[in-house]
C-alpha positions as CSV (number, residue, x, y, z in Angstrom):
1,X,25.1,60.8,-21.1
2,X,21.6,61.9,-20.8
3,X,19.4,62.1,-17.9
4,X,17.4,59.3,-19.2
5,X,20.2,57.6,-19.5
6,X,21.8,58.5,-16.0
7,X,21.2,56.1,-12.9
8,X,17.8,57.3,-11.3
9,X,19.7,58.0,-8.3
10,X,22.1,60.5,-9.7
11,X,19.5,61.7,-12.2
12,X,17.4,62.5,-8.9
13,X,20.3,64.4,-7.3
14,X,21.1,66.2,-10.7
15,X,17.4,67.2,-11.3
16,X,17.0,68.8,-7.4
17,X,16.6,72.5,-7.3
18,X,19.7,73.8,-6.0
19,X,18.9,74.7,-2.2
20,X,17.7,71.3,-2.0
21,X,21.4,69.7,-3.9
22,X,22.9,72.2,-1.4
23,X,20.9,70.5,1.7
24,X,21.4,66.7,0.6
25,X,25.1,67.7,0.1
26,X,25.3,69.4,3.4
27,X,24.1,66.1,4.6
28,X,26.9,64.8,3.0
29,X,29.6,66.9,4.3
30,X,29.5,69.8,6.6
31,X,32.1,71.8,4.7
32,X,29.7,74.5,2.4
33,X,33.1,75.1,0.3
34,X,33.1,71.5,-0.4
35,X,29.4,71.4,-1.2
36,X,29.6,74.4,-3.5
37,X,31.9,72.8,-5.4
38,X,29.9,70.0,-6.0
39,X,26.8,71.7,-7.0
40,X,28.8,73.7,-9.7
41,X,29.8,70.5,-11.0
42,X,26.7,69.1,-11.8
43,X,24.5,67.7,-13.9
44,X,27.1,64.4,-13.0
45,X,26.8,61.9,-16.1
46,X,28.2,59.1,-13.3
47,X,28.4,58.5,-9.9
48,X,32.1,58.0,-10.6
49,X,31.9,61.3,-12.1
50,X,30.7,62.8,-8.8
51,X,32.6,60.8,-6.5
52,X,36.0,61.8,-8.7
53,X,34.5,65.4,-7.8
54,X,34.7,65.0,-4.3
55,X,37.7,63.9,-3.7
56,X,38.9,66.7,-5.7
57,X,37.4,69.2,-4.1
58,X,38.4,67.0,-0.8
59,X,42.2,67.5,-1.6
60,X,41.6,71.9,-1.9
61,X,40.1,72.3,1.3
62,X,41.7,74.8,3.6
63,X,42.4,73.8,7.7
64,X,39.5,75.8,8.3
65,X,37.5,73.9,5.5
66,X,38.3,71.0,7.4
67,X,37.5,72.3,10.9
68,X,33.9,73.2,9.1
69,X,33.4,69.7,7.7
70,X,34.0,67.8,11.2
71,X,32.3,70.1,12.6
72,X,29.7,68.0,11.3
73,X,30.5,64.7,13.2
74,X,29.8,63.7,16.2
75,X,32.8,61.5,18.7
76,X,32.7,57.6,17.7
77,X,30.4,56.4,20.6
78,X,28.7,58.9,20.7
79,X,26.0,59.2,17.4
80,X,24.0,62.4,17.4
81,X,20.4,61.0,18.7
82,X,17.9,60.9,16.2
83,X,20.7,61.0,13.5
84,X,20.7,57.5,11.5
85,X,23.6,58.0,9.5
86,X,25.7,58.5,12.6
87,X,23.9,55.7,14.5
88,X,24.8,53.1,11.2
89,X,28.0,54.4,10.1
90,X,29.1,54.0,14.2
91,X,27.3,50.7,14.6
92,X,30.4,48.9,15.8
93,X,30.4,50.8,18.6
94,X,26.2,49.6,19.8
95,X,27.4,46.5,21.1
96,X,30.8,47.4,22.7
97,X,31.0,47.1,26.2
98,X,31.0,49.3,28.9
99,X,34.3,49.4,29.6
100,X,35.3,49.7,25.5
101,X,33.0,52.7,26.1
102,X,34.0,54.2,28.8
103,X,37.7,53.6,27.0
104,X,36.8,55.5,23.7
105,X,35.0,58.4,25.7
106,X,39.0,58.7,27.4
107,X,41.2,58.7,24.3
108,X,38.6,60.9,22.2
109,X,38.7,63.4,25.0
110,X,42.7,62.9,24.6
111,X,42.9,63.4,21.4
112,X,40.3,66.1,21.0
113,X,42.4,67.6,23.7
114,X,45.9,67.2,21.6
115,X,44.3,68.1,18.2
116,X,41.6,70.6,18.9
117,X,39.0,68.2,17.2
118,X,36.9,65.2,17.0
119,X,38.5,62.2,16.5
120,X,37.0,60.9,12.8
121,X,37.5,57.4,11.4
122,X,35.4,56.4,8.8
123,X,33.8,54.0,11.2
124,X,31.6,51.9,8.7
125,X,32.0,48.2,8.9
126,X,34.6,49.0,11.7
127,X,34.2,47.5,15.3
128,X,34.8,49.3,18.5
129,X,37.9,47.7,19.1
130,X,39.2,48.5,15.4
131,X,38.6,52.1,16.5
132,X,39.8,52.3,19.3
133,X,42.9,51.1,18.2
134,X,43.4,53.6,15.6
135,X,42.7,56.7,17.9
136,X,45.5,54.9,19.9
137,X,47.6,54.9,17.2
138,X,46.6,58.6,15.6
139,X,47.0,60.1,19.1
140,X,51.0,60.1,18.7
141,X,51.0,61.7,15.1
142,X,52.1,64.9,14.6
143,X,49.4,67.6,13.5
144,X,50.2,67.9,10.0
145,X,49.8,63.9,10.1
146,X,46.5,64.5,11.8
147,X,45.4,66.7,9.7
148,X,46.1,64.4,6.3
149,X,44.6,61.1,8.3
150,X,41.5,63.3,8.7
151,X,41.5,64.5,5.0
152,X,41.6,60.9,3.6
153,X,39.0,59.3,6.6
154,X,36.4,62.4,5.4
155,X,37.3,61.7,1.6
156,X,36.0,57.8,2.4
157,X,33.2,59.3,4.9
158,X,31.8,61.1,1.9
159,X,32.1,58.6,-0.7
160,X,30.3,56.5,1.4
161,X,27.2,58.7,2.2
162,X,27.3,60.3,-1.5
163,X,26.4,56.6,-2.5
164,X,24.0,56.4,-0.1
165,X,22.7,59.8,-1.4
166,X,22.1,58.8,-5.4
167,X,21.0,55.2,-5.0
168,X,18.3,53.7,-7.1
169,X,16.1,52.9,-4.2
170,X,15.5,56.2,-2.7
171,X,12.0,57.9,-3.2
């Protein structure tokens, strides 16, 4: 497929110069090892094409890849300010109350406590109780568990945002 053939939004993304692809992907996902691998694979002829990328490149990342990547997220309830992908992929939590807050600011502290990390769900279209009733659950796995739950929630994380990144609309 050629680029004029090629969704503007992906073509965009193919055609950026690669420190800003490396940026946009960062963006995307914290991990750089992840976001290498992406930029090698491009031009992309489909978003399925890229999105089949990532979670290939997802399933080789290291425990330290992964530590890198959610690195990159801040605790559900708590959106970095200023950040609006954090603020709309956490969205459920905005109208929870105080005590749900006060709640999810307990068992993320648990479970960073127990794991050594944030807590990561991916949150869109999620409300607070939906959340909070996962890290409930999570708390009692085991780390190698953990540490697959967290693979496959920052595989869905990404192909959320990479969707976001090569849509038509964007100038």
């Amino acid at each position: 497929m050629t680029s004029s053939t090629t969704p503007g939004g992906l073509a965009r993304f193919n055609s950026l110069e690669e420190h800003a692809a490396s940026a946009a992907l960062h963006e995307v996902c914290a991990s750089s090892v992840w976001g290498s691998a992406l930029l090698a694979g491009r031009p992309y002829a489909t978003a399925a094409g890229l999105f089949a990328a990532s979670d290939a490149a997802m399933a080789q990342l290291t425990t330290a890849d992964l530590e890198e990547a959610m690195a990159g997220h801040p605790p559900i309830g708590r959106p970095k300010p200023g950040d609006p992908t954090s603020s709309r992929e956490q969205r459920g939590m905005a109208g929870a109350s105080d005590d749900l807050k006060a709640e999810m600011l307990e068992l993320n502290l648990a479970y960073q406590e127990k794991f050594g990390h944030v807590f990561l769900i991916c949150a869109t279209g999620r409300t607070g109780e939906q959340m909070r009733d996962a890290v409930k659950e999570r708390i009692g796995n085991t780390p190698e568990q953990e540490g697959e739950n967290v693979r496959a929630e920052l595989g869905k994380i990404n192909r959320i945002r990479l969707g976001h990144l090569v849509q038509e609309d964007q100038a």
